[in-house]
N, C-alpha and C positions, 0 to 999 in steps of 0.2 A: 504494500500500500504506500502510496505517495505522504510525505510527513508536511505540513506547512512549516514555511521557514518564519521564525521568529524575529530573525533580521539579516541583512545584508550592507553590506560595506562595498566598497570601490574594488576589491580583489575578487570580487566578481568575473570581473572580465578579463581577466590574467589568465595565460596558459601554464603557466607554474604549477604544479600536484600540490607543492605547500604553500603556497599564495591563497589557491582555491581550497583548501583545508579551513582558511583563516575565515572564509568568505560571507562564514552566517553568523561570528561572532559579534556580540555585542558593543567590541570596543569597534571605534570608525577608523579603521585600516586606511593608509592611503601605501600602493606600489612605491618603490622606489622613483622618484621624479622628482621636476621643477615647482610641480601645483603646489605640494605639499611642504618644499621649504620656501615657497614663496606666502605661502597662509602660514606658517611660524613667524618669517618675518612681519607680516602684516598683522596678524595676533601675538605679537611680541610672545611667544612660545616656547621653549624646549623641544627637540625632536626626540619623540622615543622610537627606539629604534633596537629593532627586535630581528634577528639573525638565526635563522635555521634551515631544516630541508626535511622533506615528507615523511623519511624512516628514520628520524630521530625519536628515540624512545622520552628522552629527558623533556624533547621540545611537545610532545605531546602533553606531559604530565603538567608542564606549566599552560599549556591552554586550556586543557580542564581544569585545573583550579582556579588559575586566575585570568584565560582571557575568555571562559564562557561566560564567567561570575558580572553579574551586573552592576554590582556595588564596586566593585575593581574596575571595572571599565568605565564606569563614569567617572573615577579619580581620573581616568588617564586620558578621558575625552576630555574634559573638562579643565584640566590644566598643561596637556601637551598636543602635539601632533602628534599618532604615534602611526611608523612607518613599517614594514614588514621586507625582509626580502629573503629568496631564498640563494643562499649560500651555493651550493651548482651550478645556478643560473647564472648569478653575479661573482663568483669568487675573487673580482676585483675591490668591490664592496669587503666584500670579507676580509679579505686580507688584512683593508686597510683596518677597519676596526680591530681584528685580532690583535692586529698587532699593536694599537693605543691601548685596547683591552690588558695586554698582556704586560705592558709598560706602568699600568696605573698597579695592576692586582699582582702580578707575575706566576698570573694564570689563565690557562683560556679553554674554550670549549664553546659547546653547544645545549641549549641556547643560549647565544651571544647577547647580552642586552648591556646599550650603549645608550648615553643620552646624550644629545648635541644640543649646539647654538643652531641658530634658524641657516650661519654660513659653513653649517659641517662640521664644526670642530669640537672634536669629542669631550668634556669636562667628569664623565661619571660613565664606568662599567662593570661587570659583573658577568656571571653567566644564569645558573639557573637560582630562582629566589622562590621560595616559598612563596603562600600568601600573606602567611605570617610566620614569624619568627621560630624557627626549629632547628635540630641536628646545628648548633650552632651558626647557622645565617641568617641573617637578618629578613624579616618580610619585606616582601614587595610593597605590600600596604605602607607598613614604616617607610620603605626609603623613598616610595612618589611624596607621602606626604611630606621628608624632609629635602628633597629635591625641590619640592616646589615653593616650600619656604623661601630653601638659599635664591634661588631664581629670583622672587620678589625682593627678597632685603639683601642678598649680598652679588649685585651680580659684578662688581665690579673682580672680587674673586675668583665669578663663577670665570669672566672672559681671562682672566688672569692664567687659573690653572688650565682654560681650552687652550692657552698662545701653547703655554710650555709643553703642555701635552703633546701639542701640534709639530711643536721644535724637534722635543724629543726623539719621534719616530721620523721624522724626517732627514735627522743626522745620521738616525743607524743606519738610513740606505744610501744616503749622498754618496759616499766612499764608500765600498764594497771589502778593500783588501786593501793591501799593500804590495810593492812592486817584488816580493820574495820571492823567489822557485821554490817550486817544488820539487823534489828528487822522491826515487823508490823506496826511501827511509820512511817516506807516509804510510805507504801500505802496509809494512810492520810493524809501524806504531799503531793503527788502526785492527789489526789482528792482535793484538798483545792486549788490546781494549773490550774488544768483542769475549776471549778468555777471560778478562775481571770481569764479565759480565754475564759468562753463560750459567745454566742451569746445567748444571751435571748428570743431577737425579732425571731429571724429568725434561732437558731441551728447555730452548728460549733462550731469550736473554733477561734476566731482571727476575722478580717473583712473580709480581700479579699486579695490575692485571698485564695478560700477555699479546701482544698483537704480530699478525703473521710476518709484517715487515721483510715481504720476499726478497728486495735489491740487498735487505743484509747476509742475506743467505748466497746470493748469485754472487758477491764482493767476495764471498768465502771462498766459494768453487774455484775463484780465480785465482786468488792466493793461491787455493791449495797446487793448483795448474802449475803456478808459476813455480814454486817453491818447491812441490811435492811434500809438503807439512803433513800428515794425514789426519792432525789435530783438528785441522781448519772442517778438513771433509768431514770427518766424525761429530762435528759440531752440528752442522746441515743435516747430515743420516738422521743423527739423537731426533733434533728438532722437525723435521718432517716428518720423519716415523710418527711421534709423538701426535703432531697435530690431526694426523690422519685417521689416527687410534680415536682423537678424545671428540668431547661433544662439540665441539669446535665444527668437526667437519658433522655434514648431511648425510649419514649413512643410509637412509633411505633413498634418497632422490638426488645426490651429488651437489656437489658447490661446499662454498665454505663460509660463513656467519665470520660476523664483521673482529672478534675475538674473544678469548678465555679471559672471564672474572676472575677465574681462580690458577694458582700454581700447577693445576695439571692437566690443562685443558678442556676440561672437563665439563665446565658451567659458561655457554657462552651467550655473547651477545647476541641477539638471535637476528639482525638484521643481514640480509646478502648484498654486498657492493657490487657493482660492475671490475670496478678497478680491482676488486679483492681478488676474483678469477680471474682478470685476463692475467695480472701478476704472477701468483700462485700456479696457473698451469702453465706458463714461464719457467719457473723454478725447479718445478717439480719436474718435466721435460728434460733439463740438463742435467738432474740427479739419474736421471733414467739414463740417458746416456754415456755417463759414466758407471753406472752401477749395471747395467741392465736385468735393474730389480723390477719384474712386469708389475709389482704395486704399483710401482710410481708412476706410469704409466694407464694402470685402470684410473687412479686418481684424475688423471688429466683428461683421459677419454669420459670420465664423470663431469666432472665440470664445463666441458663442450656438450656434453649431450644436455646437460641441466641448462646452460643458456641459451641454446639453441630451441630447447623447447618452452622455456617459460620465461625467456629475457629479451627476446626479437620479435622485432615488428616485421609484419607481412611483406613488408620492403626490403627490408634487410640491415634496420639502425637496431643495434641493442640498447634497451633499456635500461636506465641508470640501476636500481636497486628495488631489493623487498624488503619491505617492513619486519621490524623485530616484534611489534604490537599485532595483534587479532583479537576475534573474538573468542572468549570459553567454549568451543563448541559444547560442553555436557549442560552450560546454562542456558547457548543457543537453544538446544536443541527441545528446553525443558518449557521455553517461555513462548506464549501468542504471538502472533504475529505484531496486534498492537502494539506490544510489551518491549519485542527487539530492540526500538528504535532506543530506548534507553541504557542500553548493554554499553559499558565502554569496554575498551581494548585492553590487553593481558600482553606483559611480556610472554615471547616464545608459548602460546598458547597454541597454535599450528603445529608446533612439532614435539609437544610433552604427550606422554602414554601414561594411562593408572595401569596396574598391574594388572588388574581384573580384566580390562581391557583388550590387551594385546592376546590373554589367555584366550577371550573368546572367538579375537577374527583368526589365531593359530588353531592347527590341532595341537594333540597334547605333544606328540612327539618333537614337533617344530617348535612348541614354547619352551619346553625342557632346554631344546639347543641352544636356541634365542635368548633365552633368559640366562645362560649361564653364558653366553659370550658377549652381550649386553650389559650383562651388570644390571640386570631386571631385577627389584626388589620390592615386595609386596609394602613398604611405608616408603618408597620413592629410593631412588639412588642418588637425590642432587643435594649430597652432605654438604657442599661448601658452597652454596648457594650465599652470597654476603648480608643476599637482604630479605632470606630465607621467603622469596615469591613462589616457589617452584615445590614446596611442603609435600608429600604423598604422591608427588610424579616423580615420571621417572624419561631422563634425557637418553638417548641412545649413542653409548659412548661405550669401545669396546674392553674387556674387564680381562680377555683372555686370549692369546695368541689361535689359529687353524687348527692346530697342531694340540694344543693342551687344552681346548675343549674337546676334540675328539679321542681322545685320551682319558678325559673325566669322564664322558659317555660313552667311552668302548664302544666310539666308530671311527669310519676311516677316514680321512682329510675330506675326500671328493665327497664324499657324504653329506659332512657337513656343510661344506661349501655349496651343495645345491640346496639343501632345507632350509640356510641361512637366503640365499637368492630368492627363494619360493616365500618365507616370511616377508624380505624384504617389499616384494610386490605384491604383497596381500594387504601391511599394512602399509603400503603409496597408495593403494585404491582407496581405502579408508580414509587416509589423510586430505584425498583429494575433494573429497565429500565436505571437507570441513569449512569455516567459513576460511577464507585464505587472507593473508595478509596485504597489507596496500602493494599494489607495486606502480613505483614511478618511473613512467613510460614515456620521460622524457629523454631524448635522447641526444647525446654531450658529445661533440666529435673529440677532447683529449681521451678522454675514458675509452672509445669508440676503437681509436687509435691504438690502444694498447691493446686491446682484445685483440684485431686486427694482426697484431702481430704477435701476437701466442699463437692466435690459430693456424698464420700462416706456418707460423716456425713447427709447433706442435702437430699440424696435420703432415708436415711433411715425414717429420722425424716417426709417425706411425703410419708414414704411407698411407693416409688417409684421407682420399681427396673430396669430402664432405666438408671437411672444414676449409682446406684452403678455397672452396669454393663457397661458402660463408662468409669467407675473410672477405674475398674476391666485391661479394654482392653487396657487404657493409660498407664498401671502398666505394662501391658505385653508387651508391645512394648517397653518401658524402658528398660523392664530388657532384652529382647531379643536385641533390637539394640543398647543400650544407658549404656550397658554393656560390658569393655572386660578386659579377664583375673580380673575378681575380680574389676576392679575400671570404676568406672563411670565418663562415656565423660559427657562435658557442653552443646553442641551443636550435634542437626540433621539436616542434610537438604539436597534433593535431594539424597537419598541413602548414603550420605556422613555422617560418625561422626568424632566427633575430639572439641580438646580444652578439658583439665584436667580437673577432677569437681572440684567445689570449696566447702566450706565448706556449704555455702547456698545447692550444691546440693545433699551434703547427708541429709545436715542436712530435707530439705523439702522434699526430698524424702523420708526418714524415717518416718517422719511424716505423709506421706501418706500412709504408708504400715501400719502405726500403726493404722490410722481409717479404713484402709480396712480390716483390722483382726477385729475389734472391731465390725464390721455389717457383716462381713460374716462368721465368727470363720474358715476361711481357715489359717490353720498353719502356708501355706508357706508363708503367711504374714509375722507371727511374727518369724519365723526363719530368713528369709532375713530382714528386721528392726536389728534382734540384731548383725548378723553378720557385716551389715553396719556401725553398731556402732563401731562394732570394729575396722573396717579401719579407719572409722575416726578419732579413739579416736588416732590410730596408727599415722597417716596421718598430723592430723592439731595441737594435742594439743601441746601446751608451760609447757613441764615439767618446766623450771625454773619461768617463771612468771606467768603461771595459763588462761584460757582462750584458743578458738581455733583461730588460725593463718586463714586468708582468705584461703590462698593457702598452697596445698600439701608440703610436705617438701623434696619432688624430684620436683618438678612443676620448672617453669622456675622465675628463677632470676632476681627478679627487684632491682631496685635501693633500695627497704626494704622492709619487709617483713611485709604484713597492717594485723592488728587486729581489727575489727569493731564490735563495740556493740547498736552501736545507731539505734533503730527502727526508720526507716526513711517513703519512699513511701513503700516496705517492712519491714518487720520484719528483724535484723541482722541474719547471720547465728551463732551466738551464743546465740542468744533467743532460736529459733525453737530448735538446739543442747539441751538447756538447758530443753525445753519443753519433747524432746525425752527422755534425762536420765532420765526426773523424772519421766516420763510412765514405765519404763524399771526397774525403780528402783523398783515400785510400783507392779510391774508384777515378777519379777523375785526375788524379795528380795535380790537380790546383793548388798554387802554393798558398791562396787567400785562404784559402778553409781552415788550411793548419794555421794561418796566421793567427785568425779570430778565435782556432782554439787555444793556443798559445798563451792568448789576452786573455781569455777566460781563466783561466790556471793560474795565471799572474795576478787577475783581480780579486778569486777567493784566494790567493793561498794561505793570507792569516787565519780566515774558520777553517780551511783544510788542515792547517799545519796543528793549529791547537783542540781542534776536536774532530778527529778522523772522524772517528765512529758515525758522526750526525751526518755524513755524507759520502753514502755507502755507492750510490751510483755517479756519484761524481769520479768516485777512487778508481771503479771500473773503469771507467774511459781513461784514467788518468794509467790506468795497467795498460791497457788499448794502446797507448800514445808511446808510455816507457819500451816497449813492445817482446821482443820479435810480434810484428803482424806479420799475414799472410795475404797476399792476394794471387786468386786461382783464376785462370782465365779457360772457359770450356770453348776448347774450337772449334768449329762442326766439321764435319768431312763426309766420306760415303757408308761410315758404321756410328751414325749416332745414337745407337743402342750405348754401345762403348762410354757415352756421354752421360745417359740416362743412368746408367748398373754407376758411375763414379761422384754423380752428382748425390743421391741417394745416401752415396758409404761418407760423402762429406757430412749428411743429417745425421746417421746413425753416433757421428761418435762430436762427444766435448771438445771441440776447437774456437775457443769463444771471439779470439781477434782476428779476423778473417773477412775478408771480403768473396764473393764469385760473380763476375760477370760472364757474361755467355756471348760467342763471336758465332753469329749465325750465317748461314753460307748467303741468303736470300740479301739481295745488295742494299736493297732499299733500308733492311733490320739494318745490316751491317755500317752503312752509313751513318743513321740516328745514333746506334752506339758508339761509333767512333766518335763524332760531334759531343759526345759526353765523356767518350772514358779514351782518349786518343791514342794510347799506348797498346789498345786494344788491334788497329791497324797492323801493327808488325807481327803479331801472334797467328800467324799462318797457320793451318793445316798443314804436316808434314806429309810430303808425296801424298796428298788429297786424304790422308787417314783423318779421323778425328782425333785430334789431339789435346793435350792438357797442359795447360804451363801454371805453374807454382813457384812464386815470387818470395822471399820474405824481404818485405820493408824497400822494395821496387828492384830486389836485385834476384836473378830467377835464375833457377836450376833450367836442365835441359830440358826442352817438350818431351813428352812421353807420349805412345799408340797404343800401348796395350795394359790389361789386368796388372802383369805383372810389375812394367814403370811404374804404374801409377802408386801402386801401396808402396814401394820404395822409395816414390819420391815423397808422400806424407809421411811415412812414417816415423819422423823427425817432431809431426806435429801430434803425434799420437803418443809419443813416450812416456808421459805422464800418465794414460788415459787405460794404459796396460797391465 
């Protein structure tokens, strides 16, 4: 049945999922715009100003209590402006408040709540506030009402602390670094750090809570490449084992929840990111490769089958994320229809089981299994639950190795492993009945980007040409909708684009047109990659301090202009940038590309040098550049089978600094390529064979024709990998 709305605000007509989330609340919402600091200035007002995104559990909990609450919303209609944005959409927005946010408190998160002068400038922040006063934070109620005090009697203060505030975060990006090198002594200081910080017992880094932070795991493999440490590699094993084990990952239905509450993966946060998989089945791909452990690899074929069936649009853009919040189904399911519409949301309520439960949709013999390799326990299994939500359910997180439940049940491995598949899809059907959690189906070309190249990279490495032709049709929809006039929108949704790219979305964009050239040798790859570059290069870089600018340099005007390098829950867009030149460099021999990486290294090297650790894919590129790199040149000739069986054996194994470009017989390919990668011209066919040339750092061994060359001439790059 249809509910009447009880009110409407201006975010009505916003295609944001958490815009329109906002849209019946009582407080008078205005989008991020001119109207609404122009009615602060004209109502001499405060801006409040409120920062979040759809599957935010915490942003959820403060608009049920205080932005449905009517008595709260007239404090904040009535003495502010208050403004809404979501964080996805705008991460320029964000940033910049984050980072005043984190200046005033030296804390931040979501949701973000910020209050401004009517010209921007932030004087008062916080994240999430009660409505009133608990767990020692102050109410929301207390600090509007003493916010709007000082506003009336002390503004002379109030503009006082927006200047400084304003100063302050504009100093930490003016100058990014200093003019110091870096050398390869970073990377071992950055591994020596990653060791004071690992979990022995249980994987990770840190106690709790624990987050997948896959580029810190991929900064290891390289180490360990470079070095041969096996400490580095045993750290990745521990730690991906682990998370794959715990409640962390989706043993039902594949993907991985956004992280573990607790020290052993076990109690997670129940929301799925986009960026959390494309990253993650990154990771876990090169563990595969070097381990050719086939877990790591169902891991990865899991998480392409879960976004492929429940995170992609009919077009082909995947959609940003699922909610951690749902409904009870056992209270859904108990209550009228009238009744529903008052139900609110549960964390991880979609994917908790009572024990009774799962007994009835199994037979006995499949619960017996299930239950003993699940950790199924009749008053719940989620002991370390922090804010004990989750009481008498029980998370699906595994308690016992293939092997040592069949073992406990005197049966045989394959045994278990089909009863456990058969429960597995007994209860998806069930689950799938239930009410489902929000999913926002907007769709972000950086995050897009990143997928994009897992799947290329990951479908090749399993010869699996499902995905890289996913990759393929996500690439084409970018460039067809999420293109105009030469520059690339942030956001799609509902036939709608808009919002300026940021540097994140060339930069991951690029990066995934660069591993779709690399598995399919289609040109227009690496033609649009390099032209991309060039806008960017156009677009974001800081001729005087070195480094790319978040935003365009026509893009709209904040209070400053943020420069971010610190690999956080993604990668910065100045890693993946820096990841691109030095593909580009390596590809095209252009000495500007290495130039501009060069400037980049020299501009972080003071956060490089004094805290590796925070900048784990920076270091990569920075292993990338220190080198041995490789570049492989496939040349065609009259047995390009030869080409295919060699191109393959380069996915199967870990060579992470490597370029391949492909020299195709047809003139017209052959031309376009040359125009981009010119070196490619002298790489002949030997007496019309197909042949292979393998460079390290532009200086190259002899072409090889056959099976046998070719593995002798890699396998200088395989030594470690052995």
């Amino acid at each position: 049945m249809s509910v009447e709305k009880k009110f409407t605000n201006r975010l009505t007509h916003e295609k944001s999922p958490y815009l329109l989330q906002h849209a019946d609340n009582p407080v008078d919402w205005y989008p991020w715009g001119e109207e609404a600091f122009a009615r602060a200035a004209k109502e001499d007002k405060p801006v409040f100003l409120s920062i979040g995104y759809s599957t935010c559990h915490w942003c959820h909990v403060m608009e049920h209590e205080s932005f449905e609450d009517q008595a709260i919303a007239k404090i904040i209609n009535e003495n502010f402006i208050a403004v809404k944005v979501d964080r996805e959409e705008r991460p320029d927005i964000d940033g910049v408040y984050m980072a005043a946010v984190m200046s005033m408190t030296g804390r931040g998160g979501w949701p973000l709540t910020v209050v401004l002068t009517p010209d921007k400038k932030p004087f008062f922040g916080g994240t999430y506030f009660p409505p009133v006063a608990k767990w020692g934070a102050p109410g929301l109620v207390d600090v509007l009402h003493s916010l709007t005090e000082n506003w009336q009697n002390n503004r002379h203060g109030i503009q006082a602390s927006s200047e400084n505030i304003t100063q302050v975060v504009m100093q930490g990006v003016a100058k990014s670094g200093s003019e110091e090198m870096l050398d390869a002594s970073v990377l071992e200081r950055a591994f020596n750090q990653y060791r004071q910080h690992f979990d022995e017992e249980y994987g990770g880094f840190g106690m709790e809570p624990k987050f997948p932070s896959s580029h810190n795991m991929s900064f290891l493999l390289r180490y360990w490449y470079r070095t041969g440490d096996k400490e580095a590699l045993e750290m990745v094993d521990a730690t991906l084992t682990q998370m794959a084990r715990g409640g962390m990952y989706d043993h039902i239905r594949g993907g991985f929840h956004r992280y573990a509450t607790d020290r052993y993966w076990q109690i997670p946060h129940f929301e799925k990111m986009l960026y959390d998989q494309a990253m993650l089945a990154w990771t876990y791909t090169e563990m595969y490769q070097i381990t050719k452990n086939p877990e790591y690899m169902r891991v990865v074929d899991e998480i392409f089958s879960y976004v492929l069936e429940d995170m992609t649009g009919a077009e082909g853009g995947f959609y940003s994320a699922e909610d951690a919040d749902s409904l009870d189904p056992d209270e859904y399911a108990a209550m009228s229809v009238d009744t529903k519409q008052s139900l609110h949301k549960k964390e991880g309520a979609f994917y908790l089981w009572r024990y009774d439960e799962i007994q009835t949709i199994l037979t006995d013999e499949e619960f017996d299994v299930f239950a003993a390799y699940y950790a199924i326990k009749k008053d719940g299994n989620a002991h370390t639950d922090p804010h004990q939500e989750f009481t008498g359910k029980n998370i699906i997180f595994t308690e016992r190795s293939l092997q040592q439940t069949a073992k406990l049940k005197n049966k045989v491995v394959d045994e278990v492993d089909q009863m456990l598949k058969s429960a597995n899809q007994k209860l998806l059907k069930v689950r799938n009945e239930r009410p489902r959690p929000h999913l926002d189906d907007k769709v972000l070309v950086d995050w897009n980007g990143l997928m994009i190249g897992s799947l290329a990279y990951g479908g090749k490495v399993m010869n699996q040409a499902k995905y890289i032709d996913a990759a393929e049709k996500a690439a084409a929809f970018i460039i067809k909708e999420m293109i105009k006039d030469g520059r690339l929108y942030h956001r799609y949704r509902d036939g709608s684009v808009d919002v300026t790219g940021t540097i994140e979305d060339y930069a991951f964009f690029i990066h995934g047109l660069l591993g779709l050239y690399e598995v399919t040798f289609n040109i227009d790859y690496l033609e649009r990659a390099r032209d991309l570059t060039e806008i960017m290069i156009d677009l974001f870089w800081d001729e005087r301090e070195g480094g790319f600018y978040f935003t365009a340099d026509d893009a709209e005007k904040l209070i400053f202009r943020q420069k971010e390098i610190y690999d956080g829950a993604i990668p910065s867009g100045n890693s993946i940038a820096a990841l691109d030149l030095i593909r580009l460099a390596h590809i095209t021999l252009d000495p500007k590309y290495d130039q501009y990486l060069q400037r980049l290294f020299t501009t972080f090297s003071d956060a490089l040098n004094k805290h590796p650790i925070g900048y784990a894919q920076m270091l990569s590129v920075f292993d990338f550049a220190v080198g041995p790199a490789a570049e492989i040149v496939l040349t065609e000739g009259k047995n390009p089978e030869f080409l295919a069986r060699s191109h393959q054996t380069l996915f199967a194994a870990f060579i992470p600094n490597k370029v391949i470009v492909r020299r195709n017989k047809d003139k017209q390919d052959l031309n376009r390529v040359v125009a981009i990668a010119p070196f490619v011209k002298e790489q002949e066919p030997v007496e019309n064979q197909s042949t292979i040339y393998v460079c390290e750092n532009h200086v190259c061994k002899l072409p090889v024709v056959d099976e046998e060359g070719f593995h002798k001439v890699i396998q200088p790059l395989l030594k470690q990998t052995q």
